[in-house]
N, CA, C and O of each residue as an XYZ file, in Angstrom:
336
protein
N     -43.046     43.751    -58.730
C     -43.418     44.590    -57.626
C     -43.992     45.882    -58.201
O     -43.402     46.526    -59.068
N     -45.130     46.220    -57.697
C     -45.537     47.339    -57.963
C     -45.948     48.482    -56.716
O     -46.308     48.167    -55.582
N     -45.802     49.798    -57.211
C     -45.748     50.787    -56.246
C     -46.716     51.652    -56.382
O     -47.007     51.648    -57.578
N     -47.450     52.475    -55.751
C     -48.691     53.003    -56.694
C     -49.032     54.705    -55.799
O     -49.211     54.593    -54.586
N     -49.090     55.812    -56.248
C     -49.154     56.774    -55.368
C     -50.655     57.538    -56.118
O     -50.515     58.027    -57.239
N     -51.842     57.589    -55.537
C     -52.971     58.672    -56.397
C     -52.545     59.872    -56.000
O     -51.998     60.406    -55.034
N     -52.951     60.113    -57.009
C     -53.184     62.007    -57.003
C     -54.023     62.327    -57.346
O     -54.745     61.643    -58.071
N     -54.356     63.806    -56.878
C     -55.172     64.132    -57.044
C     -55.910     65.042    -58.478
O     -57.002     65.599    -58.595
N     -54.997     64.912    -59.229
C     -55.066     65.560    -60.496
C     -56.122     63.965    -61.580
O     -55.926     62.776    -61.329
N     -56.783     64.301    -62.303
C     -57.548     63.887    -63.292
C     -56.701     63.148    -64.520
O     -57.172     62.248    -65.215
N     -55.764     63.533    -64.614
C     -54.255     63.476    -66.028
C     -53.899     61.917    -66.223
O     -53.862     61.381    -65.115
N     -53.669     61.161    -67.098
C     -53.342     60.369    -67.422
C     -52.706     59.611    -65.975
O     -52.728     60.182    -64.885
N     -52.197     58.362    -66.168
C     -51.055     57.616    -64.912
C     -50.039     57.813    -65.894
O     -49.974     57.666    -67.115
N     -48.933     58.354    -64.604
C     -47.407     58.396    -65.156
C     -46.708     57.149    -64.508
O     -47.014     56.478    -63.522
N     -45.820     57.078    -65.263
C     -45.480     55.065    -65.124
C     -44.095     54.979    -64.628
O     -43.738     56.138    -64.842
N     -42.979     54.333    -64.062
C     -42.294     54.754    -64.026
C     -40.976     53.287    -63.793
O     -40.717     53.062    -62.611
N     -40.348     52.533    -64.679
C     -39.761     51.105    -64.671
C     -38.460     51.119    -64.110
O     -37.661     51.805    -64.747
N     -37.884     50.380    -62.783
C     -36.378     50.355    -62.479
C     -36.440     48.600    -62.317
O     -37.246     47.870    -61.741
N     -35.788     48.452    -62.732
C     -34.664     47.435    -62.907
C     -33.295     47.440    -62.798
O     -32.564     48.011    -63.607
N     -32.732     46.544    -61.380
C     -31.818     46.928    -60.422
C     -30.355     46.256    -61.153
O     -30.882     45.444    -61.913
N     -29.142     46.138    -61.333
C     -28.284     45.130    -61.601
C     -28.310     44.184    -61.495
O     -27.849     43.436    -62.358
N     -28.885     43.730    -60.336
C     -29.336     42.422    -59.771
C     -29.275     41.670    -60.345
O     -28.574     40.663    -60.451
N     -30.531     42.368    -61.094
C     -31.042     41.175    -62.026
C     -29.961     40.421    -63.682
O     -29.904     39.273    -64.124
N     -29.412     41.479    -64.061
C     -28.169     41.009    -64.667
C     -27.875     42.072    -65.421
O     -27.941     43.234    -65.021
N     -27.547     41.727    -66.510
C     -26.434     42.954    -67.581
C     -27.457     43.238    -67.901
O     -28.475     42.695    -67.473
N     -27.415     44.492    -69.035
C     -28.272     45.458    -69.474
C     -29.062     44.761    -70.550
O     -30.257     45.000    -70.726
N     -28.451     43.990    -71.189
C     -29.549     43.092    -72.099
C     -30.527     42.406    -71.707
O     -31.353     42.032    -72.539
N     -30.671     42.069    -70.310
C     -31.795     41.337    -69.367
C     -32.515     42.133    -68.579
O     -33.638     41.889    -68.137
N     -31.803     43.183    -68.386
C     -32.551     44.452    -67.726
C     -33.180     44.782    -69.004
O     -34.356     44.419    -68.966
N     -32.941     45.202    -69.873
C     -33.839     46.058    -70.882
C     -35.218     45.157    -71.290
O     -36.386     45.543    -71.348
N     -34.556     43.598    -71.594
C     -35.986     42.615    -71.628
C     -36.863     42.447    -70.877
O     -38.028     42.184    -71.176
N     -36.317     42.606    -69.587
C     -37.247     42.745    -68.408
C     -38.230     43.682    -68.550
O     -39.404     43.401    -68.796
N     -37.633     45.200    -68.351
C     -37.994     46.177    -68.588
C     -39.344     46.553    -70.121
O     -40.211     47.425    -70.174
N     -39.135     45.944    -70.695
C     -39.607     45.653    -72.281
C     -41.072     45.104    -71.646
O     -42.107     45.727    -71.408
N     -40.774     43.856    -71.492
C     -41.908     43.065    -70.774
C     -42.407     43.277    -69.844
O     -43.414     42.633    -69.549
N     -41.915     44.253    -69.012
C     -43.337     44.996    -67.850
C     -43.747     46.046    -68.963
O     -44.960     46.231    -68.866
N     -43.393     46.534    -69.620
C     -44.153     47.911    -70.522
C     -44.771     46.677    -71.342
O     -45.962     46.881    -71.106
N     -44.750     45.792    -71.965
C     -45.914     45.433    -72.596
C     -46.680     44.570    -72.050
O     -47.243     43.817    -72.844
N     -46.986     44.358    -70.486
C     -48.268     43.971    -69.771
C     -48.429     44.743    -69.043
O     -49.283     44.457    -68.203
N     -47.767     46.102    -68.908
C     -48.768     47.536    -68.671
C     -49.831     47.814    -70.017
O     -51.048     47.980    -69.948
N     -48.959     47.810    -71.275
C     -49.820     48.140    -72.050
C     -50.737     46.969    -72.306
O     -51.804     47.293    -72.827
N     -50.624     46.091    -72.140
C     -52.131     44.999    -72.443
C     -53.214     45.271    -71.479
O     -54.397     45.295    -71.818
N     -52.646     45.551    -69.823
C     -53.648     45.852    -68.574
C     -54.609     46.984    -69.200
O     -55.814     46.833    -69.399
N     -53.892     48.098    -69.464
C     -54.807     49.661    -69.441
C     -55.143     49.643    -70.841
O     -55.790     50.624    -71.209
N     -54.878     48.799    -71.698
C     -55.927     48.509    -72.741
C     -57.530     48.837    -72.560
O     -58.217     49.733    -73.049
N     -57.887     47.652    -71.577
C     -58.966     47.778    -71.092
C     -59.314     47.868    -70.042
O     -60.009     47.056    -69.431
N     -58.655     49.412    -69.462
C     -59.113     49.669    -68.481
C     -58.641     51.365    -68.060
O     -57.694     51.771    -68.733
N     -59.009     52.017    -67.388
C     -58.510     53.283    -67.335
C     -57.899     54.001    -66.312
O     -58.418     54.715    -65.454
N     -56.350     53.632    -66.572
C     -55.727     54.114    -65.379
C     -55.081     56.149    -65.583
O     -54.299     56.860    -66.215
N     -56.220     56.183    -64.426
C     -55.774     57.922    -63.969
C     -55.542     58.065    -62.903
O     -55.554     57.219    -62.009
N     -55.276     59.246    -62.845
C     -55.131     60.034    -60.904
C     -54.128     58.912    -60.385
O     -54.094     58.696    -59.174
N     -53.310     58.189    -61.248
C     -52.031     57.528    -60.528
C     -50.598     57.991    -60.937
O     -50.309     58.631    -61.949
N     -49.543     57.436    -59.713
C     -48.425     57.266    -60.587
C     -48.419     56.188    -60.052
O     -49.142     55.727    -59.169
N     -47.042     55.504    -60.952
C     -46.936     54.051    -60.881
C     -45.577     53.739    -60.813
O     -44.824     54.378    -61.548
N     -45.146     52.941    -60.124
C     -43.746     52.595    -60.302
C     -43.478     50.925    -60.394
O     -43.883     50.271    -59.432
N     -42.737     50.118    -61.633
C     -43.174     49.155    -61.906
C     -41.572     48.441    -61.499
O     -40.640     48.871    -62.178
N     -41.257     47.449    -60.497
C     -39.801     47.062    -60.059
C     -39.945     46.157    -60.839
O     -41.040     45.710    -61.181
N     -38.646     45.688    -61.300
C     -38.549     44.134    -62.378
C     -37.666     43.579    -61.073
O     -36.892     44.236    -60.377
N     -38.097     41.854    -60.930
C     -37.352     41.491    -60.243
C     -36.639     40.442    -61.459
O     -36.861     40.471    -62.669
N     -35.991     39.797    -60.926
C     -35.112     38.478    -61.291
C     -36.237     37.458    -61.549
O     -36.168     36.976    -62.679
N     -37.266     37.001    -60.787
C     -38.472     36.046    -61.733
C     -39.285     36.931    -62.446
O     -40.493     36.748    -62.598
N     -38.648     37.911    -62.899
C     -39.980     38.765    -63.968
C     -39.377     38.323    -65.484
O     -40.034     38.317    -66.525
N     -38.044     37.977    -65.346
C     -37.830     37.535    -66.792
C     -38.230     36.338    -67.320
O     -38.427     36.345    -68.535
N     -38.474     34.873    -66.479
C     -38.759     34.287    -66.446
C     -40.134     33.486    -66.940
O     -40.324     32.456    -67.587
N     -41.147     34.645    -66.199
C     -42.393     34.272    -65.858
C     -43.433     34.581    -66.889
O     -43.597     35.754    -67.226
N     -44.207     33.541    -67.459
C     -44.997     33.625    -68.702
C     -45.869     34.432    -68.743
O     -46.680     34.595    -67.831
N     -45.847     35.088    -69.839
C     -46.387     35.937    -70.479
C     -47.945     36.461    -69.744
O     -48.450     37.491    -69.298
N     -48.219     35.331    -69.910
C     -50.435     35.632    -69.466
C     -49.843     35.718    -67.433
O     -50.200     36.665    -66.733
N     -49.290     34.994    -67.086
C     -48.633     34.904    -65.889
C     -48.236     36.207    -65.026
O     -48.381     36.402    -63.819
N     -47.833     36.821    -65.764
C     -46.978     38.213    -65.559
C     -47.940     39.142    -66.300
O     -47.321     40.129    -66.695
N     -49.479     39.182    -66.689
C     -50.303     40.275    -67.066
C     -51.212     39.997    -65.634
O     -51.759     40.941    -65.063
N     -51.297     38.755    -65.184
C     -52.133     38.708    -64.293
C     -51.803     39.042    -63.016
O     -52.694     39.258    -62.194
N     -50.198     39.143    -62.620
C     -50.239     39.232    -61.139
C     -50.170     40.896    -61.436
O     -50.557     41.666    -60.557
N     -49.634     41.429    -62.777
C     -49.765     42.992    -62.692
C     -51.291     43.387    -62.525
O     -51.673     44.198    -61.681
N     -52.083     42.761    -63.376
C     -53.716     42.875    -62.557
C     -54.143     42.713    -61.708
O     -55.021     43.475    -61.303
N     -53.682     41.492    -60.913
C     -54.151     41.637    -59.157
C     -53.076     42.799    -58.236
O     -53.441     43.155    -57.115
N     -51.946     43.245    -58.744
C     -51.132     44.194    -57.763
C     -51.990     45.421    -57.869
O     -52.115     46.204    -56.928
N     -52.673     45.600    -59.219
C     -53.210     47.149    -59.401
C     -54.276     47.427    -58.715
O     -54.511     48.459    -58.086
N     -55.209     46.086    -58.894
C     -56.794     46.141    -58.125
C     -55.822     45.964    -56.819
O     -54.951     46.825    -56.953
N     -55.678     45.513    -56.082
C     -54.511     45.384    -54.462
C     -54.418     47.105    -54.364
O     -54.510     47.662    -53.270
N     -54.262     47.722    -55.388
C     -53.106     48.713    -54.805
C     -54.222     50.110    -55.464
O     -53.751     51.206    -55.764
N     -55.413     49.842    -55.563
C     -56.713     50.235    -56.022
C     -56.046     51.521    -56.995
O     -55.735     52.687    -56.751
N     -56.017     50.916    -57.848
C     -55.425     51.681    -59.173
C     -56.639     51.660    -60.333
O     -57.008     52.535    -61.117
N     -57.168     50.093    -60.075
C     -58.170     50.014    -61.502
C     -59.370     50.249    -60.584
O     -60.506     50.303    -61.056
């Protein structure tokens, strides 16, 4: 799940990851967590996210869900949520 607020400032996107208990103990939260920061960082590789903030939810199928799988629905939530 992604959350997305522009601003109006020019400055980098500030990012921002929660991952609930829910989803399990802190060793699955942190992997979770791990793995949305590194298909944020593969997305804005090539591409330039500003004038956002971002808030990135881990659910319970985010640990799960393959790799190229989970860069792509973060690419269609961002264009959705007109970020890129």
């Amino acid at each position: 799940m992604l959350q997305v607020l522009k601003t109006d400032e020019e400055a980098p996107a500030r990012v921002g990851f929660t991952v609930t208990k829910k989803v399990g103990n802190a060793v699955v939260r942190n992997r979770t967590r791990r793995r949305l920061r590194a298909a944020l960082r593969h997305v804005a590789s090539g591409n330039d996210l500003s004038a956002v903030d971002l808030v990135l939810i881990g659910r319970d199928s985010t640990r799960g869900r393959p790799f190229g799988k989970l860069v792509a629905d973060l690419e269609h939530a961002l264009k959705k949520g007109q970020a890129l």
